[in-house]
N, C-alpha and C positions, 0 to 999 in steps of 0.2 A: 760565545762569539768566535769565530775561524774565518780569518781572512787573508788573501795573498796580496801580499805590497810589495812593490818592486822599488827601490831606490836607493840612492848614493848613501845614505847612511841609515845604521840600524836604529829598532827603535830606543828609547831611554829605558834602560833595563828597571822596573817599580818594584821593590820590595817590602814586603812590611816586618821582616828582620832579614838580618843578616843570615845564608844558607851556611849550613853544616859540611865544610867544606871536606871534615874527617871521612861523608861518604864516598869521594875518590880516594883518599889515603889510606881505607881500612882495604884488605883481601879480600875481604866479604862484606854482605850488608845485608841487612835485617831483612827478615822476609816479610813481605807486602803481601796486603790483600791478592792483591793480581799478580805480582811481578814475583819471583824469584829467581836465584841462580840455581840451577840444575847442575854445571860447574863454569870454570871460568870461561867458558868460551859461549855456553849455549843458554838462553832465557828459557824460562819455565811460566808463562803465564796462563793463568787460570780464567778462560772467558765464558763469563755470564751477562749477557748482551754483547757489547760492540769492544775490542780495541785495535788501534790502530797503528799499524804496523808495515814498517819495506817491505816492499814488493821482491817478491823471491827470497825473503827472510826464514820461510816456512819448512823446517828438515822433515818435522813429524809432528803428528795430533791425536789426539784420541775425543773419543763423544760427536758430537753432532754439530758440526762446525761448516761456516761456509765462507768463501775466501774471494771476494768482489777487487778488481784492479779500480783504482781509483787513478786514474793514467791526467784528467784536465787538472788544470789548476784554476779554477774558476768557478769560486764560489763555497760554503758550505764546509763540509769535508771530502770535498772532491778534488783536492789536488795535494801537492806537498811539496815538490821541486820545481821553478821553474823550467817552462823546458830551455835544455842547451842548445848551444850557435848550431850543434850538431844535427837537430832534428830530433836527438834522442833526451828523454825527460827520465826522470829516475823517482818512478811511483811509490806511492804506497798501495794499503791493501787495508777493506774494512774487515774484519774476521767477525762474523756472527757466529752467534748460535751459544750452546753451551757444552763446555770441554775445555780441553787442554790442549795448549798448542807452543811447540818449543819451535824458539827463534835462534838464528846464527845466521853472520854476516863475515864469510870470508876466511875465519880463523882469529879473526877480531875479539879482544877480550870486551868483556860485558859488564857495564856499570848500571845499577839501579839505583836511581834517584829519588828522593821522596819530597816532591814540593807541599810545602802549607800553604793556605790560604793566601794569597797573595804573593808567595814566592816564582819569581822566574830565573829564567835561565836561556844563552841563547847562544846555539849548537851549529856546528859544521853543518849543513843536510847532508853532506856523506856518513856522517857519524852518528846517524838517531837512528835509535832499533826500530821499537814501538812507545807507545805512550796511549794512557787510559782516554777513551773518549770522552771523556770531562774537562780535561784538559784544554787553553785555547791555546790558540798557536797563531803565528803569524809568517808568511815567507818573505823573507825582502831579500835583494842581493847589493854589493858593495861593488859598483861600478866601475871605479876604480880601480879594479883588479882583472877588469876583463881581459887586460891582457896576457895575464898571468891565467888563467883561469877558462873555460869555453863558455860562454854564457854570463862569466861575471863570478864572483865572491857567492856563493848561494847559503842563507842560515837560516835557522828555524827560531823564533821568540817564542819558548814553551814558557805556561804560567799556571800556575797551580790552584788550584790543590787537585794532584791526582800524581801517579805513579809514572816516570820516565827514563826509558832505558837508553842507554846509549852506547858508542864501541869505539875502543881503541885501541893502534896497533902498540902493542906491549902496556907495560904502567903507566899509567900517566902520571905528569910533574902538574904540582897545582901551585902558581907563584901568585904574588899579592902586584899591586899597583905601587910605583910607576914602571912597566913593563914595557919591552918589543919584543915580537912575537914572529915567526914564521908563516905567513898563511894557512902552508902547506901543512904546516904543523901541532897549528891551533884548533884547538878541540872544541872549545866552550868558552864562553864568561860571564860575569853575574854582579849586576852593579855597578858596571863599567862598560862602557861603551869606545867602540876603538877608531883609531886615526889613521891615515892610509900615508905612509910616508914613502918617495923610492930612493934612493942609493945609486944616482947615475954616474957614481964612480967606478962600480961591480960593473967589470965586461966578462962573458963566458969565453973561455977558451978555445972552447969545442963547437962553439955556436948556437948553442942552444943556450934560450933565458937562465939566468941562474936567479932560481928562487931567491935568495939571498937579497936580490933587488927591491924587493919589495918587504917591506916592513909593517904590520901592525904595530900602533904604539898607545898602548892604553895610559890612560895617569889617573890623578885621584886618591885620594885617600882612603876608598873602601874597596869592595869585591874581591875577583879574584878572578886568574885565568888559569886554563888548563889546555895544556900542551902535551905530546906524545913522542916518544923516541922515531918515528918517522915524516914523510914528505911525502903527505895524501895530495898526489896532482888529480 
């Protein structure tokens, strides 16, 4: 089941354990069916039927591959971003066929994921490589942040069991609950679902919004959230 929701708050993140949080912490990670690191910047995955993958993700391939834009978000596996206030949406892409197809986004370091069965997880949409077609997913955006934001807070609810890459600018920090977070800054989280707090004491100097204003604040006593040494506007 793949479906696109749009609303003020994300889903209730379902777990049936608690995820391995060590696979951001480690430098490398185990190589997956599909997924691999080729090195730290670039994905290595192996397709035999469908996966799903950004749009313009695609440096190089080999075998007999075909590369469909998935640009609506409406319905199936036909969308992945809402589109922004801007007119412009930021697709994914179905990759058929079979072969090998190396993915990179930017210069962005590459994390692979390995959800179990009933594991989720739920991601920046700036920040998801590809992920196995098995995989469901869900879009919803965090309204409350439109104006920090073009089109709103946009995330992805990935749910396993299947293979999930994703990209950060440099290492990422992986902190536990109760946390505030950066928007701009916030990568992922798992078991905890977050709160939109502002800061209307932060004025910009220069005139322009200061991130800083705006706050994710997760709490709880489980999960986990993952943040990046930058400020993805």
């Amino acid at each position: 089941m793949r479906k696109v929701v749009d609303s003020t708050e994300p889903p209730s993140v379902r777990l049936g354990a608690p995820m391995d949080t060590e696979q951001f912490e480690s430098a490398t990670t185990p190589d997956d069916e599909t997924f691999r690191l080729e090195n730290s910047y670039t994905l290595d995955a192996a397709v035999d039927g469908t996966v799903m993958a950004k749009a313009g993700s695609m440096v190089a391939y080999t075998g007999d591959l075909s590369f469909t834009g998935q640009a609506s978000a409406e319905g199936g596996i036909t969308g992945f971003l809402k589109e922004a206030a801007t007119g412009e949406g930021t697709p994914v892409m179905a990759i058929e066929g079979s072969g090998t197809v190396y993915l990179a986004d930017h210069g962005k370091k590459v994390q692979v994921l390995t959800l179990a069965d009933g594991d989720a997880i739920t991601v920046n949409g700036e920040d998801v490589l590809a992920f196995d077609s098995g995989v469901d997913y869900e879009i919803n955006t965090i309204d409350s942040l439109a104006g920090s934001f073009a089109g709103g807070f946009t995330n992805v609810y990935l749910q396993g069991p299947g293979a999930v890459a994703i990209t950060t600018h440099g290492d990422p920090v992986v902190v536990e609950p109760p946390v505030s977070t950066d928007p701009a800054a916030t990568v992922a989280w798992s078991d905890t679902s977050p709160t939109v707090e502002v800061n209307r004491s932060l004025s910009d100097m220069v005139g322009q919004e200061s991130g800083e204003r705006y706050q994710m604040t997760f709490e709880g006593p489980d999960g986990f959230v993952v943040v990046q040494p930058y400020e993805e506007l």
